[in-house]
N, C-alpha and C positions, 0 to 999 in steps of 0.2 A: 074101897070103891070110889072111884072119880067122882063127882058132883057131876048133874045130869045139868047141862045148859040150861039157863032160863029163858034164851033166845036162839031162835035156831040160825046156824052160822048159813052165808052166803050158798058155800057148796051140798048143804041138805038141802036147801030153796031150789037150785037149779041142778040136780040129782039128774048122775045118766039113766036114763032106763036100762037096769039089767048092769051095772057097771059097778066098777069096785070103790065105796066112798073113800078110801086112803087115797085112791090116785085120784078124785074128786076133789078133796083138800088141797093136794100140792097143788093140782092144776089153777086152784082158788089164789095160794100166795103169787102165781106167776101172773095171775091177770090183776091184781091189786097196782098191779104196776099202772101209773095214768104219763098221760101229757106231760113232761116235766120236771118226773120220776129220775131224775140220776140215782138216788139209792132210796131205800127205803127201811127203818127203824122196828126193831121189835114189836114196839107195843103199836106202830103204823098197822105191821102187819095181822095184829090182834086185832083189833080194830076195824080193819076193813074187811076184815074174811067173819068175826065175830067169832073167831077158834080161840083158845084156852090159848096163854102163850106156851108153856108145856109142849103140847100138841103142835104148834107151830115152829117150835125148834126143833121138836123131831122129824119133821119135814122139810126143813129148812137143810139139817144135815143131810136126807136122801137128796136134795134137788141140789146139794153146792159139790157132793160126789160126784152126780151126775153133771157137773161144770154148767148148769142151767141157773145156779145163782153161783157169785161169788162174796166171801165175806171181804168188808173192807177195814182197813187198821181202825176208822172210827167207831168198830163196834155195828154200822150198818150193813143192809146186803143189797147189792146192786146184780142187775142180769150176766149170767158168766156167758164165756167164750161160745158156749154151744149152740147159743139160741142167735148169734150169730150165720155159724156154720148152718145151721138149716135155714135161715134166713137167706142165707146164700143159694142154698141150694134150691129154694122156691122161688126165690128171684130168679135166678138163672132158668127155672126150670117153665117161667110163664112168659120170658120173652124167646128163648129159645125152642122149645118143643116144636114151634111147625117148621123150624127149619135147620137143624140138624140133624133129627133123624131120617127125614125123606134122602140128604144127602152120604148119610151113614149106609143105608139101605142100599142106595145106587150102587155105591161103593162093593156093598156083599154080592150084592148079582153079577157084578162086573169081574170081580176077583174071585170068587169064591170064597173069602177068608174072612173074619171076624173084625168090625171095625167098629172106632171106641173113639171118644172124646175127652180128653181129659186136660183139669186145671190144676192150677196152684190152688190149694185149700188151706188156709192159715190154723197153725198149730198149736198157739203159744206162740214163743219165740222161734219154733220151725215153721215148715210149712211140707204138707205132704200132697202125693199125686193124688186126686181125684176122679175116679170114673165116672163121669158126669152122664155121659150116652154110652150106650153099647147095644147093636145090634150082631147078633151070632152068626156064624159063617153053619151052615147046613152040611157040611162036613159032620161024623159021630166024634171025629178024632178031632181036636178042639180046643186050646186052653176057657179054661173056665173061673171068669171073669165077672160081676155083673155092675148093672150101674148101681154107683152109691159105695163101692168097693173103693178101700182106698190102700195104694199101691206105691212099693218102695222109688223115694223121690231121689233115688244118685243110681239109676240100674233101669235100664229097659228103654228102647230108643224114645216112648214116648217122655219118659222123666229127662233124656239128652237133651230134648229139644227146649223143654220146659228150662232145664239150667243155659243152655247155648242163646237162648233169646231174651231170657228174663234178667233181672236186675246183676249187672254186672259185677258188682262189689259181691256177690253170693257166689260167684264163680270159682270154682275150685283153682288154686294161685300152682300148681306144682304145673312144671314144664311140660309134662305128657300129657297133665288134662287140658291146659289151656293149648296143646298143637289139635289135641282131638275137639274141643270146642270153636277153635278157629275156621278147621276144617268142616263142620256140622253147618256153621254158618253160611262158610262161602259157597256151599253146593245148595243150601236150603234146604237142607232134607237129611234124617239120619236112617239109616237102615244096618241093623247089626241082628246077628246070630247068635243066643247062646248068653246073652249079657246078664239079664234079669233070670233067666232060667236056662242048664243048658238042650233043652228040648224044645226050647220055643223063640222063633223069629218075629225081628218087628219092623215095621219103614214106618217113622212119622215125618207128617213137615207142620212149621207151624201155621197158626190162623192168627190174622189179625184185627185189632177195632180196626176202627175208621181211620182215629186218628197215630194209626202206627203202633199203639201199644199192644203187648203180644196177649191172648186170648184165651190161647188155649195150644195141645197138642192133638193132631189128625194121625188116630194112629190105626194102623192094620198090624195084626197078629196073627200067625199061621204054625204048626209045629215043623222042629228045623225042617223035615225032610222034605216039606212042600215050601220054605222058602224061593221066592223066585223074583229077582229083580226087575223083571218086566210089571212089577206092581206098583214100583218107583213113581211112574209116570204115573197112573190113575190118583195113586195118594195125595201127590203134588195137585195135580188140578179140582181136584176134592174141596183142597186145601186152599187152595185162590176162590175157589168159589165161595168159601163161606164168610174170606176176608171181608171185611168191612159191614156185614151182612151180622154179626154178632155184639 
């Protein structure tokens, strides 16, 4: 049998009502992290949470799984990739919410069709589509999509745009992608049939900051048999509108 603490650790003090003390604990090593924090040591994190180091390792390994910590060659652990990505997506999601989806919205009334907004999400050393907004076309017939979905980045016009705009040395070098990447550019707008799924149509154009750098993709999806190019135009101005605005 374990030895029963002689001091009770940080996460029994500040105990969820009604919650599971194992995800009390890990949540304990993730806030140990202070000001200044680049990584933090074993017996640190014994230490500030008041857990067993035992118990603390066994935690240590569900939260470096889950890429919320990662181990470094010096034997410490610093914050992984993940708490990044959400970091990202709460950023994005307290300057943008009053003004992308009013413009997503418009967008559905106007078309009828499903309209999404999506970014580069860093992967590691890749980076995938993310569905950042999505507001659903009131059609029953529909791809089904939601935000926080994260969707194949070399397939589907909004991941076209995202490669045709975004950092150029990522660009696919074979002669057929770079005539189709040229071509995406000089119209400003991609709209294909059938790329990412063959039952479902898409037109993106992209969005940009302020300062020129690209932002994001303005996409509309509809299934093939209600593609229709007269949706071209609303996407595009959708899409200057949120320009600089993001």
């Amino acid at each position: 049998m374990p030895r029963k603490a002689q001091t009770e650790s940080v996460s029994d003090l500040n105990a969820a009502p009604g919650g599971a003390a194992a995800v009390d604990r890990a949540l304990s090593l993730l806030s140990s992290f202070q000001a200044g924090d680049e990584a933090l040591s074993l017996a640190q994190f014994a230490e500030r949470t008041q857990l067993y180091k035992s118990t603390v390792l066994r935690l240590l390994a569900s939260l470096e799984h889950a890429r919320l910590i990662r181990r470094q060659e010096d034997g410490r652990y610093a914050l992984g990739m993940e708490i990044a990505r959400l970091h990202g997506l709460y950023a994005a999601s307290l300057s943008l919410d009053r003004i992308v989806p009013p413009v997503l919205r418009d967008l559905v009334a106007a078309t009828g069709e499903s309209a999404a907004y999506h970014v580069r999400q860093a992967q590691g050393d890749h980076w995938a589509r993310l569905c950042l907004y999505r507001v659903d076309s009131p059609h029953v017939v529909r791809d089904h999509v939601s935000a926080g979905d994260l969707l194949p980045n070399d397939r589907g016009s909004g991941a076209r745009i995202l490669i045709a705009f975004g950092p150029e040395a990522e660009r696919p070098r074979g002669a057929k992608e770079r005539k189709l990447y040229d071509a995406i550019r000089a119209q400003g707008y991609c709209a294909m049939v059938g790329d990412r799924s063959a039952e479902l149509g898409g037109i993106s154009a992209p969005v940009f900051h302020a300062d020129g750098r690209l932002a994001a993709a303005l996409t509309l999806t509809m299934p093939a048999h209600r593609y229709d190019e007269r949706h071209i135009g609303p996407v595009r101005e959708a899409a200057r509108g949120l320009t600089g605005r993001v």
